[in-house]
PyMOL Python script that loads the backbone (N, CA, C, O; Angstrom):
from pymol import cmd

cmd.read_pdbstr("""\
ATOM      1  N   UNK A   1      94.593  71.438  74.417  1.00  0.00           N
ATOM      2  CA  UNK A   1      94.391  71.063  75.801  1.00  0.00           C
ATOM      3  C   UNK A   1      92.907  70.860  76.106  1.00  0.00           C
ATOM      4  O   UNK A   1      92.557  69.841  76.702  1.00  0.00           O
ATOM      5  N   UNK A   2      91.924  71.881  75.683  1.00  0.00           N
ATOM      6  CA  UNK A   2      90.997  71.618  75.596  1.00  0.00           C
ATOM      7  C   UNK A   2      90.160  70.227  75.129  1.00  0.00           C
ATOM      8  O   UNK A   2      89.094  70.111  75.734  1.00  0.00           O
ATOM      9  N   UNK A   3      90.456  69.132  74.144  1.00  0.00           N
ATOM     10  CA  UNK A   3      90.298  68.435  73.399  1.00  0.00           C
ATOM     11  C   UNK A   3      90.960  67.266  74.355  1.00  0.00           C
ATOM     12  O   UNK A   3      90.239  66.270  74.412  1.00  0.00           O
ATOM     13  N   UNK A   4      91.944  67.194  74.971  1.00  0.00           N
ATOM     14  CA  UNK A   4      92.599  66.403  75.529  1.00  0.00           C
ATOM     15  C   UNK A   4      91.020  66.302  77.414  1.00  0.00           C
ATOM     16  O   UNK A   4      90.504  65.208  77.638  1.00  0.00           O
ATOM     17  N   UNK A   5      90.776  67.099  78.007  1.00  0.00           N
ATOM     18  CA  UNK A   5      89.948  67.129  78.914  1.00  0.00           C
ATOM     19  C   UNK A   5      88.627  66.563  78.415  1.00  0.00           C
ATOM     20  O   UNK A   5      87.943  65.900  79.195  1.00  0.00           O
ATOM     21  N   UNK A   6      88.281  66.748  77.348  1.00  0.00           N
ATOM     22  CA  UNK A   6      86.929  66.062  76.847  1.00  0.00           C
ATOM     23  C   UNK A   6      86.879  64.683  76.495  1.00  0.00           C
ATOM     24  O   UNK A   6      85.844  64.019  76.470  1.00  0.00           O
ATOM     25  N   UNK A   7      88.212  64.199  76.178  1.00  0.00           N
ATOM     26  CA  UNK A   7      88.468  63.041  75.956  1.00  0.00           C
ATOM     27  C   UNK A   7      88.804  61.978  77.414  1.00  0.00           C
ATOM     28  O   UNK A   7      88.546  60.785  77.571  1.00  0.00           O
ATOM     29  N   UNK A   8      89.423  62.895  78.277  1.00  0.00           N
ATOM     30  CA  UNK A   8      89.365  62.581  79.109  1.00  0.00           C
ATOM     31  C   UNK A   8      87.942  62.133  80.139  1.00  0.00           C
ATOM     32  O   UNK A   8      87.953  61.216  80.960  1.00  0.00           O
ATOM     33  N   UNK A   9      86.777  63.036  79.842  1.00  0.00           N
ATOM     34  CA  UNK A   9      85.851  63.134  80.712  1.00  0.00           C
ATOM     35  C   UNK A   9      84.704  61.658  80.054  1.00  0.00           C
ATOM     36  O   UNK A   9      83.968  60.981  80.771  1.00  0.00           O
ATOM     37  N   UNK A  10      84.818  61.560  79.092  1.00  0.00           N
ATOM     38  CA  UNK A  10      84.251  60.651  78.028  1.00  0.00           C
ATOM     39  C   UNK A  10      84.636  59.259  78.279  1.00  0.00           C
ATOM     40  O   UNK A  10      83.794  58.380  78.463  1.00  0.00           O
ATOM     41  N   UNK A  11      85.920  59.046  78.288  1.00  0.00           N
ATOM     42  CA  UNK A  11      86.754  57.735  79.269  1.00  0.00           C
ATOM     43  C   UNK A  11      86.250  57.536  80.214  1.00  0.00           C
ATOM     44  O   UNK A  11      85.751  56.430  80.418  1.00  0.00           O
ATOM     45  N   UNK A  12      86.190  58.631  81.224  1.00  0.00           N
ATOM     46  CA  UNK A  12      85.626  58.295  82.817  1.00  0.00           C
ATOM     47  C   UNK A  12      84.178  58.165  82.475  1.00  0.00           C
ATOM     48  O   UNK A  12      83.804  57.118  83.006  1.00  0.00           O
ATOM     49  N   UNK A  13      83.236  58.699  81.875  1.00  0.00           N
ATOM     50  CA  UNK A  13      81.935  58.020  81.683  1.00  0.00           C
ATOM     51  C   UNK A  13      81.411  56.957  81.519  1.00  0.00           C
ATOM     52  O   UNK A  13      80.627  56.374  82.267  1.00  0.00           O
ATOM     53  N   UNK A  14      81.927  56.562  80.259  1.00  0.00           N
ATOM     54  CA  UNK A  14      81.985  55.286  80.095  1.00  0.00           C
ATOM     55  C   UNK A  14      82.254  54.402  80.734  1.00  0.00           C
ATOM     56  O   UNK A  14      81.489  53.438  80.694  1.00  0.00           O
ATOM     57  N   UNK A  15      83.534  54.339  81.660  1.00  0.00           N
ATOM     58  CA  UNK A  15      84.017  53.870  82.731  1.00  0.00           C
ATOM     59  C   UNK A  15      82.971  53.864  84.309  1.00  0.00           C
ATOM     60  O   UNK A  15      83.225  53.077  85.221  1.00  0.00           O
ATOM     61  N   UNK A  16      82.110  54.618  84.362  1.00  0.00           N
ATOM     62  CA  UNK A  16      81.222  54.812  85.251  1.00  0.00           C
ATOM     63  C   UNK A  16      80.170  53.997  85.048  1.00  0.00           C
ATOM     64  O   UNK A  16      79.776  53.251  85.945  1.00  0.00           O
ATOM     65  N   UNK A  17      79.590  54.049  83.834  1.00  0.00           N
ATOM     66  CA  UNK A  17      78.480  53.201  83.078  1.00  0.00           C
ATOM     67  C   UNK A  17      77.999  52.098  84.056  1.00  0.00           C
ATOM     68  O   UNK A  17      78.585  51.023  84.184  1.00  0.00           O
ATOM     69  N   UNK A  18      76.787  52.486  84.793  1.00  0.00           N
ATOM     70  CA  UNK A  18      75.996  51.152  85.455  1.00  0.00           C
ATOM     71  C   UNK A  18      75.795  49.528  84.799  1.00  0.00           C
ATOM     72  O   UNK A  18      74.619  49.316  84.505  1.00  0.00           O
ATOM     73  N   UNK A  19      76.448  48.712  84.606  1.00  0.00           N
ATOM     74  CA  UNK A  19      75.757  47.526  84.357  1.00  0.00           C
ATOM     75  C   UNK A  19      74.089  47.034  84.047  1.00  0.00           C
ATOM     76  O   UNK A  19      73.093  47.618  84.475  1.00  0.00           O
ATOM     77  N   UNK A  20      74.097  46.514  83.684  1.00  0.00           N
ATOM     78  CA  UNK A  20      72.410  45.925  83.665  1.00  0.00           C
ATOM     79  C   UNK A  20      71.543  45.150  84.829  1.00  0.00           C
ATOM     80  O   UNK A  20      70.318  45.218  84.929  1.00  0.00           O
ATOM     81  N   UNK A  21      72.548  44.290  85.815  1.00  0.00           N
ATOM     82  CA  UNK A  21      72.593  44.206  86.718  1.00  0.00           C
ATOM     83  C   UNK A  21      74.004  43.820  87.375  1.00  0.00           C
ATOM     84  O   UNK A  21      74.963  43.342  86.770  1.00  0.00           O
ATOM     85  N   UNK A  22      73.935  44.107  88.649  1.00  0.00           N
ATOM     86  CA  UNK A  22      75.086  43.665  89.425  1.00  0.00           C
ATOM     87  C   UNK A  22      75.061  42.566  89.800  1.00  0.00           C
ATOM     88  O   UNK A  22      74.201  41.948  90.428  1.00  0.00           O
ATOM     89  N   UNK A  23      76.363  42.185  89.283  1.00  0.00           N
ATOM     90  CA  UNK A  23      77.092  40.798  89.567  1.00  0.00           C
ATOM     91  C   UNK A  23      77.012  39.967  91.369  1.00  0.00           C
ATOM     92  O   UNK A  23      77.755  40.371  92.263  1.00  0.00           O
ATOM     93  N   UNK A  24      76.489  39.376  91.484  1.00  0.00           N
ATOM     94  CA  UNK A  24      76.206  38.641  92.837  1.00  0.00           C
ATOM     95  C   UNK A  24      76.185  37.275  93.126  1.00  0.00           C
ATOM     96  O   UNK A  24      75.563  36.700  94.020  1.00  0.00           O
ATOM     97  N   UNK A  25      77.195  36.653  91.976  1.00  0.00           N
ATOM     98  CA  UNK A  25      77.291  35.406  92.222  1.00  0.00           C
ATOM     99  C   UNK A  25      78.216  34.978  92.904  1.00  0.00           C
ATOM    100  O   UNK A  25      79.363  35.425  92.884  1.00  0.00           O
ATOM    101  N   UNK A  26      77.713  33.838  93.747  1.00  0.00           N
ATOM    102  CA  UNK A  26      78.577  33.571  94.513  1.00  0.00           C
ATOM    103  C   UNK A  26      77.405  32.716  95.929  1.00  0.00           C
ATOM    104  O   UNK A  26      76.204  32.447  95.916  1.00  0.00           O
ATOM    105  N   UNK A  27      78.284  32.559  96.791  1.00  0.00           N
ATOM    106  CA  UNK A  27      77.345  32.116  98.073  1.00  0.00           C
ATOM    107  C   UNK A  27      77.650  32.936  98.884  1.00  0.00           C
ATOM    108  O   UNK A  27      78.796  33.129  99.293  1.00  0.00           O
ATOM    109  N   UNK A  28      76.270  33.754  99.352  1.00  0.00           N
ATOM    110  CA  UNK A  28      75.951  35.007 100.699  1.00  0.00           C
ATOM    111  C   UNK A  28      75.530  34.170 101.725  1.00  0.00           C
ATOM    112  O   UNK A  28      74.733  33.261 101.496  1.00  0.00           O
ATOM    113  N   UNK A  29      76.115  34.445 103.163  1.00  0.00           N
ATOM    114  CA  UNK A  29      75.672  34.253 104.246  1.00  0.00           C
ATOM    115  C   UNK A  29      74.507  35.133 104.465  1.00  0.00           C
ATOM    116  O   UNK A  29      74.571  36.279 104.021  1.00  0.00           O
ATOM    117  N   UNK A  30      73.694  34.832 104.949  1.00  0.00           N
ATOM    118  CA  UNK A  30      72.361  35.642 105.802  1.00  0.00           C
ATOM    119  C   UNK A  30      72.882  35.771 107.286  1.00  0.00           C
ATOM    120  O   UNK A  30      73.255  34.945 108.119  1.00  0.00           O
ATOM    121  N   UNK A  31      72.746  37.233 107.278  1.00  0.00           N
ATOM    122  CA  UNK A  31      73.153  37.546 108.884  1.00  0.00           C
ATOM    123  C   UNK A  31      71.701  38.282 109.429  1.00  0.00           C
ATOM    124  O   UNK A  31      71.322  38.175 110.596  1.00  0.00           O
ATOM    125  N   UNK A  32      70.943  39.064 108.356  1.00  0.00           N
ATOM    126  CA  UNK A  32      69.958  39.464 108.886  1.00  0.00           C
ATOM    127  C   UNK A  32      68.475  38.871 108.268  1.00  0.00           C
ATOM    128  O   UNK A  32      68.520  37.766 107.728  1.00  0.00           O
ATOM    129  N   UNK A  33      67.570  39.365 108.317  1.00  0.00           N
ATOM    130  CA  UNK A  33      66.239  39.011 107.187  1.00  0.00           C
ATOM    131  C   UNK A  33      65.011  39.872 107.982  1.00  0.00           C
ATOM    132  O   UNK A  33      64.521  39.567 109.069  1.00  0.00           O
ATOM    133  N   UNK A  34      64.608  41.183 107.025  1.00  0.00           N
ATOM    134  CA  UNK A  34      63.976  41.825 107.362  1.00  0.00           C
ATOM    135  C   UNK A  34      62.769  41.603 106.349  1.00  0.00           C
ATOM    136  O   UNK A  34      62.724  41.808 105.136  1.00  0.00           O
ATOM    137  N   UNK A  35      61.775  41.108 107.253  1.00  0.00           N
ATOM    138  CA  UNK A  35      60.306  41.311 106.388  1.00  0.00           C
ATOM    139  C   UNK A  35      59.060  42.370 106.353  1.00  0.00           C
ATOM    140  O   UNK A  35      58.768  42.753 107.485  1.00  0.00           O
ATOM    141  N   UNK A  36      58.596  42.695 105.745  1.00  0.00           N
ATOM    142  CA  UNK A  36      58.014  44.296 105.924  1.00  0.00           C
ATOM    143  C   UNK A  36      58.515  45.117 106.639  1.00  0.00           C
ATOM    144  O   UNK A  36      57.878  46.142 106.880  1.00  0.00           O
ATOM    145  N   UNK A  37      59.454  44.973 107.043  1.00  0.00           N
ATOM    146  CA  UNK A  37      60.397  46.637 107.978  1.00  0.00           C
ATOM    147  C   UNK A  37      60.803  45.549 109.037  1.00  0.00           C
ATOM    148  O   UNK A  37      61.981  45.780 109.313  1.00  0.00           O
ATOM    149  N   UNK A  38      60.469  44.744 109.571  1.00  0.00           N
ATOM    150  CA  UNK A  38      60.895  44.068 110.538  1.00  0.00           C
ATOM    151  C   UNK A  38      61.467  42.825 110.623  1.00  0.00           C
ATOM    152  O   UNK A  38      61.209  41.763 110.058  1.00  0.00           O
ATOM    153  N   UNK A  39      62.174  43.104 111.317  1.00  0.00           N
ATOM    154  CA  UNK A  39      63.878  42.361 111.610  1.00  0.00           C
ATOM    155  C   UNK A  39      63.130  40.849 112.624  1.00  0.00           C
ATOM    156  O   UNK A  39      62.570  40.764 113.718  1.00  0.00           O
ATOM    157  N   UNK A  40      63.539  39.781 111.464  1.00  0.00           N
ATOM    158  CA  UNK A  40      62.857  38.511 112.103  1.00  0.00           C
ATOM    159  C   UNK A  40      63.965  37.358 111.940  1.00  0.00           C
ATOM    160  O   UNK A  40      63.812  36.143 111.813  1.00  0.00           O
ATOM    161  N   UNK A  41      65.282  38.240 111.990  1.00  0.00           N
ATOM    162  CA  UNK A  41      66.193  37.039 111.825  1.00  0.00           C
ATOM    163  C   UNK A  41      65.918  35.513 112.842  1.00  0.00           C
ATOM    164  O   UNK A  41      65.805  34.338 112.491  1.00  0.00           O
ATOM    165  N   UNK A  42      65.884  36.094 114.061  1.00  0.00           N
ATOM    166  CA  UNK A  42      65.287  35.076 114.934  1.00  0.00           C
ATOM    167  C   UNK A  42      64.932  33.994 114.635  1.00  0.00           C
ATOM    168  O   UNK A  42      65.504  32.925 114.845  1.00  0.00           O
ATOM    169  N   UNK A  43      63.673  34.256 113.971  1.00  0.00           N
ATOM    170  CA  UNK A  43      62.395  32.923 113.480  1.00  0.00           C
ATOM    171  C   UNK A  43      63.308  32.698 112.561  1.00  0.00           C
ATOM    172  O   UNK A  43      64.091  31.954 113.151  1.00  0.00           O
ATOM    173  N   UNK A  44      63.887  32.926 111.052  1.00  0.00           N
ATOM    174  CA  UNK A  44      64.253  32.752 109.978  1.00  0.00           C
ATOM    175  C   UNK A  44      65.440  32.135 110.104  1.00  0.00           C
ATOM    176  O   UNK A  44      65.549  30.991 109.664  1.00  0.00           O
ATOM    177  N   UNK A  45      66.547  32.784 110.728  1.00  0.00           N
ATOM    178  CA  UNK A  45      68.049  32.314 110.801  1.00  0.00           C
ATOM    179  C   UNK A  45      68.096  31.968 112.069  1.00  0.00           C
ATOM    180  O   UNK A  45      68.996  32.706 112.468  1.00  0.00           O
ATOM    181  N   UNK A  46      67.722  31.308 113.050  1.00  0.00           N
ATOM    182  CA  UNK A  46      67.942  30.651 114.486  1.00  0.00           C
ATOM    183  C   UNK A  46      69.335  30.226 114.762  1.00  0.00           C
ATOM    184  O   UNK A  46      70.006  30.578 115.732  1.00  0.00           O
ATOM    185  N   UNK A  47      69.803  29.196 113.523  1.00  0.00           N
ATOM    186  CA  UNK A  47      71.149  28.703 113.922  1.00  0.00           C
ATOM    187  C   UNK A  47      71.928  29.582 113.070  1.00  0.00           C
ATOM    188  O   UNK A  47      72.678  28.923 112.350  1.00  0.00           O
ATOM    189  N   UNK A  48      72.008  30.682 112.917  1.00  0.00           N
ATOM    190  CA  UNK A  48      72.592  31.344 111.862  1.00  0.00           C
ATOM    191  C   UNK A  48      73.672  30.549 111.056  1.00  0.00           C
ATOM    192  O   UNK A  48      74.901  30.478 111.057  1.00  0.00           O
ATOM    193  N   UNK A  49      72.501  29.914 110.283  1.00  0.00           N
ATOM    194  CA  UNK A  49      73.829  29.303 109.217  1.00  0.00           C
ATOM    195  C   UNK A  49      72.903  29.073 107.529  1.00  0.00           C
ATOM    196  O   UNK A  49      73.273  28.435 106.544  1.00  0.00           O
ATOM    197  N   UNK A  50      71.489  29.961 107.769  1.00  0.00           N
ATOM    198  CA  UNK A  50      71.421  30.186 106.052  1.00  0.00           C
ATOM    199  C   UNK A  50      72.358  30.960 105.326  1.00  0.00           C
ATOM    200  O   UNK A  50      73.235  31.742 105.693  1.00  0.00           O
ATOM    201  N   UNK A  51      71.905  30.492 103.995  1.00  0.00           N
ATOM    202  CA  UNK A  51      72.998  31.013 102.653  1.00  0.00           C
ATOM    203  C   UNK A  51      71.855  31.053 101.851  1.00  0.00           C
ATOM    204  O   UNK A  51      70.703  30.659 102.036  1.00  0.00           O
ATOM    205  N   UNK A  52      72.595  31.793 100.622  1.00  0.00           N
ATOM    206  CA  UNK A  52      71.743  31.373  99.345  1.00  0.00           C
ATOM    207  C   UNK A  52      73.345  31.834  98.339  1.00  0.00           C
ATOM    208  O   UNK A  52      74.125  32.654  98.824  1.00  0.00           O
ATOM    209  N   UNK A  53      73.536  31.391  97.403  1.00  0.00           N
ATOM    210  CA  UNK A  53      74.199  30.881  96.227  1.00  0.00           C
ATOM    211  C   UNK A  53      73.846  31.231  95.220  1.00  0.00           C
ATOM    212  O   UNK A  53      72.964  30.427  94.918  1.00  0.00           O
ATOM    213  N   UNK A  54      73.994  32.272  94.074  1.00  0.00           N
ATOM    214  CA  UNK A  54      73.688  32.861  93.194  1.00  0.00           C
ATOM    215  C   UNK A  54      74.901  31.944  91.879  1.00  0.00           C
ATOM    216  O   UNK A  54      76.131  31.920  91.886  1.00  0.00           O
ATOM    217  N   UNK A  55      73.945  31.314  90.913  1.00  0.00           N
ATOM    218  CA  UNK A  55      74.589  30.842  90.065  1.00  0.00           C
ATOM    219  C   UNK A  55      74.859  31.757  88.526  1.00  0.00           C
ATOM    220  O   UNK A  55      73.918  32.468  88.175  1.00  0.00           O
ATOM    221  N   UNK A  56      75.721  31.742  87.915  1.00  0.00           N
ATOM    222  CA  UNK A  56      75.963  32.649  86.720  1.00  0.00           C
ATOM    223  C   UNK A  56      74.864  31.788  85.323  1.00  0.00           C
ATOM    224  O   UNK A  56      75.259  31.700  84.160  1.00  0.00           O
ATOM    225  N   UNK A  57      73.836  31.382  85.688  1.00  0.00           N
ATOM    226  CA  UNK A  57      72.524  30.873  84.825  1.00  0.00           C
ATOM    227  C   UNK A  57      71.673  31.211  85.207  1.00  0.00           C
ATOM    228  O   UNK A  57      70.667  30.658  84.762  1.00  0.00           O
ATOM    229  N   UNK A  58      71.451  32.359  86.303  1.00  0.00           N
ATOM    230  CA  UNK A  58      70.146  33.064  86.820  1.00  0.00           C
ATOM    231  C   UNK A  58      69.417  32.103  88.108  1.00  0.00           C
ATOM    232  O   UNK A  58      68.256  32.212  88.503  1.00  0.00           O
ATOM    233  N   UNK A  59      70.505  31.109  88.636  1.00  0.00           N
ATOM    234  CA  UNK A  59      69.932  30.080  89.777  1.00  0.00           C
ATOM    235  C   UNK A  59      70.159  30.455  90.588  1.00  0.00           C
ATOM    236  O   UNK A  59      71.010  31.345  90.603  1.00  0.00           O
ATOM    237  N   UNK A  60      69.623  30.074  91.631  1.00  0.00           N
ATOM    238  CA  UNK A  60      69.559  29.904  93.179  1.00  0.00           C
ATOM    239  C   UNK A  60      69.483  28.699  94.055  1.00  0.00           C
ATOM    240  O   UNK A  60      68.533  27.931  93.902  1.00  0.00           O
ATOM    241  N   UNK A  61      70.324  28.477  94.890  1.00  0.00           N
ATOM    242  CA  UNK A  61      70.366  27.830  95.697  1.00  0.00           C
ATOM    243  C   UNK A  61      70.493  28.497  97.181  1.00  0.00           C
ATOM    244  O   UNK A  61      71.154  29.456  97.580  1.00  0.00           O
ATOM    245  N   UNK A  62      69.517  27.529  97.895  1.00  0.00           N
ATOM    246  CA  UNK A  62      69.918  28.034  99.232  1.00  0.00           C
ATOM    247  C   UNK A  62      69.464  27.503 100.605  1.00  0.00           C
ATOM    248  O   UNK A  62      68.246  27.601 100.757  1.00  0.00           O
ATOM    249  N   UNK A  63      70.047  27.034 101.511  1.00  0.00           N
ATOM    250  CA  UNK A  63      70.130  26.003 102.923  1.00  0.00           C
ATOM    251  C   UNK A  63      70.520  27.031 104.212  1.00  0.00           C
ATOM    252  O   UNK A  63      71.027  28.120 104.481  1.00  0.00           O
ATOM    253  N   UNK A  64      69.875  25.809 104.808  1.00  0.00           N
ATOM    254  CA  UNK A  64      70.176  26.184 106.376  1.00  0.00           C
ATOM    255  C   UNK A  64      68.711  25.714 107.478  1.00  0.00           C
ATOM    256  O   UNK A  64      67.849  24.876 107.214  1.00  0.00           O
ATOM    257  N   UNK A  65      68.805  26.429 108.517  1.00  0.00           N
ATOM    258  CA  UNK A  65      68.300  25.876 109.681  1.00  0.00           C
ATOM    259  C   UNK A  65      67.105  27.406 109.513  1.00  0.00           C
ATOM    260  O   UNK A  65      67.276  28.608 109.313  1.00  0.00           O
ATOM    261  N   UNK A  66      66.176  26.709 109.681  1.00  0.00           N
ATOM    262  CA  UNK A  66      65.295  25.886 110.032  1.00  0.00           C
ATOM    263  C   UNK A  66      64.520  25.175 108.747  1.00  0.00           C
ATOM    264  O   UNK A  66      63.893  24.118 108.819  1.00  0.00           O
ATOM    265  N   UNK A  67      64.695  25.971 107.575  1.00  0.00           N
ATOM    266  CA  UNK A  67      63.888  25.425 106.213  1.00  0.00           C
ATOM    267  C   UNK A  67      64.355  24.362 105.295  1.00  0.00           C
ATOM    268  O   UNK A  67      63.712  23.897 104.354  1.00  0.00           O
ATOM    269  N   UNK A  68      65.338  24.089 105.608  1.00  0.00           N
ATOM    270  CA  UNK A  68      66.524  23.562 104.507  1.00  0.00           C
ATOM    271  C   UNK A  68      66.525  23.938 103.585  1.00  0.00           C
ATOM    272  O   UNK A  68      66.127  25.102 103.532  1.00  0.00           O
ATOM    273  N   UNK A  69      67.022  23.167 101.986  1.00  0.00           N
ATOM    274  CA  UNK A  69      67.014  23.396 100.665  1.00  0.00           C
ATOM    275  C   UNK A  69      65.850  24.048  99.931  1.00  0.00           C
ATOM    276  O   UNK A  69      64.699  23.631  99.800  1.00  0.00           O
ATOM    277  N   UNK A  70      66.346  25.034  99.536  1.00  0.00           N
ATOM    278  CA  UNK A  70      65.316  25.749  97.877  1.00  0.00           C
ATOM    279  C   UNK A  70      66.163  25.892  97.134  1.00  0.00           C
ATOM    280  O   UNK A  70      67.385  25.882  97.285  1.00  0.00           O
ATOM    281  N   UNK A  71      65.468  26.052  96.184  1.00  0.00           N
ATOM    282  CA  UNK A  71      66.840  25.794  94.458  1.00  0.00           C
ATOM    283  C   UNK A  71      65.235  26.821  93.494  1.00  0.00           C
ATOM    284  O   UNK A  71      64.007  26.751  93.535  1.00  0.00           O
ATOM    285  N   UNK A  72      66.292  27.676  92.736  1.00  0.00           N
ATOM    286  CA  UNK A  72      64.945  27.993  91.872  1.00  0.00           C
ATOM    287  C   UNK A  72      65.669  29.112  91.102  1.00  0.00           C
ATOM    288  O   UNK A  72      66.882  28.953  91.245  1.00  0.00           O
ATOM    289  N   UNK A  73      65.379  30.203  90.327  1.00  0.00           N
ATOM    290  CA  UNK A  73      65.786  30.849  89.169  1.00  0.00           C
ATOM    291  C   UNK A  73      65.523  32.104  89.517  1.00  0.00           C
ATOM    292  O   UNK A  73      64.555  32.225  90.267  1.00  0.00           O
ATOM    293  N   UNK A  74      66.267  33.407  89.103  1.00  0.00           N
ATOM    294  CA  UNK A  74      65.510  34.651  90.022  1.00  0.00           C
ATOM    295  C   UNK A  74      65.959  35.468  88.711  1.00  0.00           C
ATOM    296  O   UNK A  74      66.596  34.804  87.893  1.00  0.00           O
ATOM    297  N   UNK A  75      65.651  37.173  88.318  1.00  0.00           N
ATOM    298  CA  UNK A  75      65.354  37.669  87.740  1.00  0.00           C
ATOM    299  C   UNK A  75      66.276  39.164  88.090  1.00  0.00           C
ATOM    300  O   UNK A  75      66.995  39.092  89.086  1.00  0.00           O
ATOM    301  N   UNK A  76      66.276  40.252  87.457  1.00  0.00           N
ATOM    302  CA  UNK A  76      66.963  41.212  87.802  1.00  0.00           C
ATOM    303  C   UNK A  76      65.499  42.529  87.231  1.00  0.00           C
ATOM    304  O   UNK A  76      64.875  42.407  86.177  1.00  0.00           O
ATOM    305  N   UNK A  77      65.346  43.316  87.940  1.00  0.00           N
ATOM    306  CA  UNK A  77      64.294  43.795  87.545  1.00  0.00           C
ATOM    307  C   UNK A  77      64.727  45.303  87.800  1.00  0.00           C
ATOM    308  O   UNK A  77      64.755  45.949  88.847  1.00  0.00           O
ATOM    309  N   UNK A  78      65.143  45.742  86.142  1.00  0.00           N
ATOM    310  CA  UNK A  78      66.431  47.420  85.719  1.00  0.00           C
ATOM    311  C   UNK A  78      65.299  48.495  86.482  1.00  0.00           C
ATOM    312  O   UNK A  78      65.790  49.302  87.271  1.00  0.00           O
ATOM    313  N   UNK A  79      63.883  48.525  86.281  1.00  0.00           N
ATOM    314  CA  UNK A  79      63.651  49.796  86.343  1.00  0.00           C
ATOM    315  C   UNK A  79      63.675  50.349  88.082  1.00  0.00           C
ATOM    316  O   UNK A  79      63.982  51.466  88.499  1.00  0.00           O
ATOM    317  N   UNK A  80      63.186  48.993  88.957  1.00  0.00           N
ATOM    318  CA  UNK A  80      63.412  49.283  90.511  1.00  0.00           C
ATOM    319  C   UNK A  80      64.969  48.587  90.844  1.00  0.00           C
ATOM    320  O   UNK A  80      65.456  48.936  91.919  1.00  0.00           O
ATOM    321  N   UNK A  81      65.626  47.810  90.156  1.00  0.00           N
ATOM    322  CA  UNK A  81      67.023  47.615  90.307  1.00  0.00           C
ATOM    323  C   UNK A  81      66.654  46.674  91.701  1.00  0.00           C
ATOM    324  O   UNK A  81      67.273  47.013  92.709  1.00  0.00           O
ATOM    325  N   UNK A  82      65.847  45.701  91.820  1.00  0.00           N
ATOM    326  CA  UNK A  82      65.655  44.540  92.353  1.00  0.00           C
ATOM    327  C   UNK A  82      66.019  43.060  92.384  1.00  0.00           C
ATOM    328  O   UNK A  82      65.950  42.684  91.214  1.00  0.00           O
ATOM    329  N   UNK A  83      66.223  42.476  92.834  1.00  0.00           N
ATOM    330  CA  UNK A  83      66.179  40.958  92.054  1.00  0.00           C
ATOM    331  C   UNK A  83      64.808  40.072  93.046  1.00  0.00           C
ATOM    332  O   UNK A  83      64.476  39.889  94.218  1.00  0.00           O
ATOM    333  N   UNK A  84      64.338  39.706  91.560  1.00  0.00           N
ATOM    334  CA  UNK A  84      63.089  38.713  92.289  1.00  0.00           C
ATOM    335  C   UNK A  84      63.113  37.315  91.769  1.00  0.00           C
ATOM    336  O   UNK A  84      62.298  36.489  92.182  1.00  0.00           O
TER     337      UNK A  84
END
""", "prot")
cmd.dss("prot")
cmd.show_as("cartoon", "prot")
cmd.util.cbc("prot")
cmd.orient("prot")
């Protein structure tokens, strides 16, 4: 019985195991956009209808009002668990 719980606890570890980074592809609406601590959705998202689009090749895309289109490549950065 003993042997059976360790095997058990070893499964769920593994099973816990953080990724390298988290999966985020897809297209996100922007509802907020905080720059140095402060909340400037306002200026940034006016017509609230930016996005940005995370492609499974490390791309980016992303539109809306007031800037339009950027397109560009972003990074996953393990030790602060960022993406830049």
């Amino acid at each position: 019985m003993k042997y059976n719980w360790i095997i058990i606890l070893l499964i769920a570890a593994v099973g816990c195991a953080k990724n390298e980074s988290p999966d985020i592809e897809g297209t996100w609406e922007m509802h907020s956009v905080i720059q140095n601590g402060i909340d400037v959705t306002k200026e940034h998202n006016p017509q609230s209808d930016r996005y940005i689009s995370f492609g499974p090749d490390d791309s980016f895309d992303s539109g809306g009002s007031p800037y339009g289109s950027n397109t560009g490549r972003y990074t996953f950065d393990q030790k602060v668990r960022h993406y830049f």
